[in-house]
C-alpha positions in Angstrom: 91.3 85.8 67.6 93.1 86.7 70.7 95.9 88.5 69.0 92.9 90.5 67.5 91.8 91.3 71.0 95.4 92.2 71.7 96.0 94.4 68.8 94.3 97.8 70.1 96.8 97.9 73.4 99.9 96.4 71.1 99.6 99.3 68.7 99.1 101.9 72.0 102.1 100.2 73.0 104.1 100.3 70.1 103.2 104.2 69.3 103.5 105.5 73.0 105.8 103.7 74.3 108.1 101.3 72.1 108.8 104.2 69.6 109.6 107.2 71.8 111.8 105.1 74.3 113.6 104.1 70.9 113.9 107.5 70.3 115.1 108.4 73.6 117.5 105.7 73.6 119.3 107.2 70.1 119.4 110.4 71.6 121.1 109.3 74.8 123.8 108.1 72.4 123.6 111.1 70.4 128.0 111.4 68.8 127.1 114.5 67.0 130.4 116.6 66.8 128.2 119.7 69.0 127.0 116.8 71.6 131.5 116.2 71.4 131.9 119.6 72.1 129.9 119.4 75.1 132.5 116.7 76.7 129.6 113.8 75.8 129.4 111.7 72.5 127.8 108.1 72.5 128.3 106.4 75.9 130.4 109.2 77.3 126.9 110.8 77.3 126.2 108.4 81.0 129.3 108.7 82.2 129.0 112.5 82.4 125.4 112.4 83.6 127.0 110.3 86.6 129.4 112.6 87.1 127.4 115.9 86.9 124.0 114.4 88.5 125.6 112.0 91.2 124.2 114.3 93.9 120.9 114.3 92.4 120.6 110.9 91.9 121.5 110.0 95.6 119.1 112.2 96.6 116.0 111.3 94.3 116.3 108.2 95.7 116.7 109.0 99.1 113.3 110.9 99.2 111.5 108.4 97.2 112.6 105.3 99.7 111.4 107.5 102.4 108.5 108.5 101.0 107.6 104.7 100.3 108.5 103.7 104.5 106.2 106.7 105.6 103.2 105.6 103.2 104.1 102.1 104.3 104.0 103.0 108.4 100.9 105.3 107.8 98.9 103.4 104.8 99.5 99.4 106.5 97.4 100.6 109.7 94.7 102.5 107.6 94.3 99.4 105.2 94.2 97.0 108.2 91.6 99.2 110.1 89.4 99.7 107.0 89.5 95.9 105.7 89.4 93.6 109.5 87.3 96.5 111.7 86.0 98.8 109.3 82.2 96.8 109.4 79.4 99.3 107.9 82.0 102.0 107.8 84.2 100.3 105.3 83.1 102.0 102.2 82.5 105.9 103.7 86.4 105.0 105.2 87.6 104.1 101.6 85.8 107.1 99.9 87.6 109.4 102.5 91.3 107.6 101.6 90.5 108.8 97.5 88.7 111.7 98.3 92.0 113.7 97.3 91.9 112.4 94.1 88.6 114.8 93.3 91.1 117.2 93.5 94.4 118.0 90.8 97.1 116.9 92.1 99.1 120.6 91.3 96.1 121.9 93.4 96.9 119.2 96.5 100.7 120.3 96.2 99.6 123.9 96.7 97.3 123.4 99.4 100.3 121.7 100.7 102.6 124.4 100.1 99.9 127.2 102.1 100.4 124.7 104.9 104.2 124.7 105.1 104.2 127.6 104.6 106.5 129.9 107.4 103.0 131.8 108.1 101.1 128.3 107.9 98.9 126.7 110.2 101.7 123.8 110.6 104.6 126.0 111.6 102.8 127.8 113.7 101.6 124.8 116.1 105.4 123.3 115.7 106.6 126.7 117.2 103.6 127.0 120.1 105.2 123.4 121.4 108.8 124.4 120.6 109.4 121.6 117.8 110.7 124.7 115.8 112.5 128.0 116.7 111.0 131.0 116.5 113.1 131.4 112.6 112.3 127.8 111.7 111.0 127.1 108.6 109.5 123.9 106.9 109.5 125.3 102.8 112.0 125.0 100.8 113.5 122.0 103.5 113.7 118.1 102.2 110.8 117.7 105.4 108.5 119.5 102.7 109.0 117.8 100.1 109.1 114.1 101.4 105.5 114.6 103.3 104.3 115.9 99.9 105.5 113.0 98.1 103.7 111.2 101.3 100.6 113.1 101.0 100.0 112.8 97.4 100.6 109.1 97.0 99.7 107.6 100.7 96.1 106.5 98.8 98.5 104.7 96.8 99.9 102.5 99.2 96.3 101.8 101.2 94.1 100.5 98.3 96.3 97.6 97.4 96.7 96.6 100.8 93.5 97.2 101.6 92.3 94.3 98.6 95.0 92.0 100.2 93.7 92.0 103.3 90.2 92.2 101.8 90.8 88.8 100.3 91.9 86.8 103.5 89.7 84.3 104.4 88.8 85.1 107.8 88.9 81.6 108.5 92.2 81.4 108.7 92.6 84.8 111.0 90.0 82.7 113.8 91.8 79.6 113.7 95.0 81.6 115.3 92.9 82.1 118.5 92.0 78.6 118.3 95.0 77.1 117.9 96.3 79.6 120.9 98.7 81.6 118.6 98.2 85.5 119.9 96.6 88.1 118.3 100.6 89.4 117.7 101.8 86.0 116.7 98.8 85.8 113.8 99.3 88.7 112.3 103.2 87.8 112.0 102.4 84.6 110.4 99.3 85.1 108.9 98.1 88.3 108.1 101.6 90.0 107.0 102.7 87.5 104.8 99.5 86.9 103.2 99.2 91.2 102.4 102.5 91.5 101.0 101.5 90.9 97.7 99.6 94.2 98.1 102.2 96.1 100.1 104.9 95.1 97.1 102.1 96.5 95.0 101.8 99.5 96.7 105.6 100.0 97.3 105.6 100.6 93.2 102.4 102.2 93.0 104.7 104.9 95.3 107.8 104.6 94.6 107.8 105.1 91.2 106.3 108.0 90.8 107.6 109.8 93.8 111.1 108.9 92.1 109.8 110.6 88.8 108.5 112.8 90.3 109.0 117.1 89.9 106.1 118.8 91.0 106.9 118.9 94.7 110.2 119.6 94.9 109.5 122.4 92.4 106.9 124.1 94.4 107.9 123.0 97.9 112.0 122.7 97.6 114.9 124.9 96.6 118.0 123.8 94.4 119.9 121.9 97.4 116.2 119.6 96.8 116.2 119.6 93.3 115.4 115.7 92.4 116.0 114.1 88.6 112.2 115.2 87.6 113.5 118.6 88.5 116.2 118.3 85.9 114.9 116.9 83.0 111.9 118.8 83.5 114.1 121.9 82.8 116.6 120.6 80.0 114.7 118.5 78.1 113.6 120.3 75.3 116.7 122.6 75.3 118.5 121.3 72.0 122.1 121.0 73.6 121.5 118.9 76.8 118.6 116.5 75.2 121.4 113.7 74.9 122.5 114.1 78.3 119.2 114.6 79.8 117.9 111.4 77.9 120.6 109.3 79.5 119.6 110.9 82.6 116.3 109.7 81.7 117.2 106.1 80.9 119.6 105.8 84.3 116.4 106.7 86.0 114.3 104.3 85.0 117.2 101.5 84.7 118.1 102.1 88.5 114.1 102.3 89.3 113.8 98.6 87.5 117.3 97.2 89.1 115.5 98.8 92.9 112.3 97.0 91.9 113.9 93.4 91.0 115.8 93.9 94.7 113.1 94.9 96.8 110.7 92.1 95.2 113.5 89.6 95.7 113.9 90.9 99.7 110.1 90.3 99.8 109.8 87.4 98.1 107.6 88.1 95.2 109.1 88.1 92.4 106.3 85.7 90.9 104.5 89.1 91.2 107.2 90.8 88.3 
């Protein structure tokens, strides 16, 4: 009976997801003699995509790491306020963190775009207090893209916290007065560690996807921004670079796993994995 219960998300599985990463993984090692000509062939195929996408690589990280700190600086604060001092506000508070969501998200990375933009509302105030010179620009700049990726996943990062800090028995944040530990001290021993299971949730809620991600740095970067998504995007269904781009596509999510099993081990949840 419970397999039977299972069955319906083990074929989804299976068809969705088992089968075309098979398939992907066969192409990656594709050793046909035109993939040969190419300078790839089986597991030359990674090699060269290290080689060629190095760069990229370095730098798709980079922006999705930085991404995940901002949303983690903004989104602890907003989670903390909602869930300890929220009160009757609470729920209006939340509604306003997904609001964005009503929206597409190609639609929020426009808006975003007509805010950046060198005739934008944003520029503008950044050159009234001299932040910016007067031929300063913010589009097509790795400062556009990152506060997209920032913008579109930040509700991301607050929910989960928020339902950590949600389920803290209060008890235990009044017996730190009591027990004359400092507002500062309790949060440090009781409140952090007690969320992190929501901030590690949040971190991949963020990180993930902001590392996948192609949208942003299409409509907000230039080529010295381009990131993975922005590659395979572009090759994938071009017949001659599908092996290389499906390496490219396994490294990815290979180095996204190996930067998950760190950063849970540096937080200490891995019983979360």
């Amino acid at each position: 009976m419970p397999w039977a219960l299972l069955a319906p998300g083990l074929i989804w599985l299976l068809l969705f997801f088992a089968l075309p990463l098979t398939r992907l993984l066969i192409d990656s090692l594709d050793n046909s003699r035109r993939t040969r000509r190419l300078g790839g062939g089986g597991i030359k195929n990674y090699t060269q995509v290290f080689d060629q996408y190095q760069e990229v690589i370095l730098r798709t990280f980079a922006y999705a790491a930085i991404a995940t700190v901002i949303c983690i600086v903004i989104g602890y604060p907003l989670a903390y306020f909602i869930a300890i001092k929220g009160g009757r506000f609470k729920y209006a508070l939340l509604a306003a963190v997904v609001l964005p969501f009503f929206t597409t998200y190609l639609i929020r990375t426009i808006a975003w775009r007509v805010i950046v933009d060198k005739e934008g509302p944003l520029v503008g105030l950044l050159r009234t207090v001299n932040l910016l010179g007067d031929d300063g620009e913010l589009l097509a700049t790795p400062i556009a893209v990152i506060f997209a990726l920032v913008y579109n996943f930040l509700p991301f990062m607050v929910l989960p916290i928020y339902v950590s800090l949600e389920k803290i028995d209060r008890n235990l944040l009044e017996a730190g007065p009591d027990l004359y530990a400092s507002g500062t001290r309790t949060f440090r021993k009781v409140t952090l560690p007690l969320s992190l299971p929501g901030v590690f949730a949040g971190s991949l809620l963020t990180f993930i996807p902001a590392a996948g991600d192609f949208i942003n740095a299409d409509l907000l970067g230039s080529d010295r921004t381009r990131m993975i998504g922005n590659i395979i995007e572009k090759n994938f269904l071009q017949e001659q670079f599908r092996p290389g781009i499906s390496a490219l596509s396994f490294v990815l999510m290979v180095l996204i796993l190996g930067a998950v099993l760190i950063y849970a081990k540096l937080l200490g949840t891995e019983d979360l994995i």
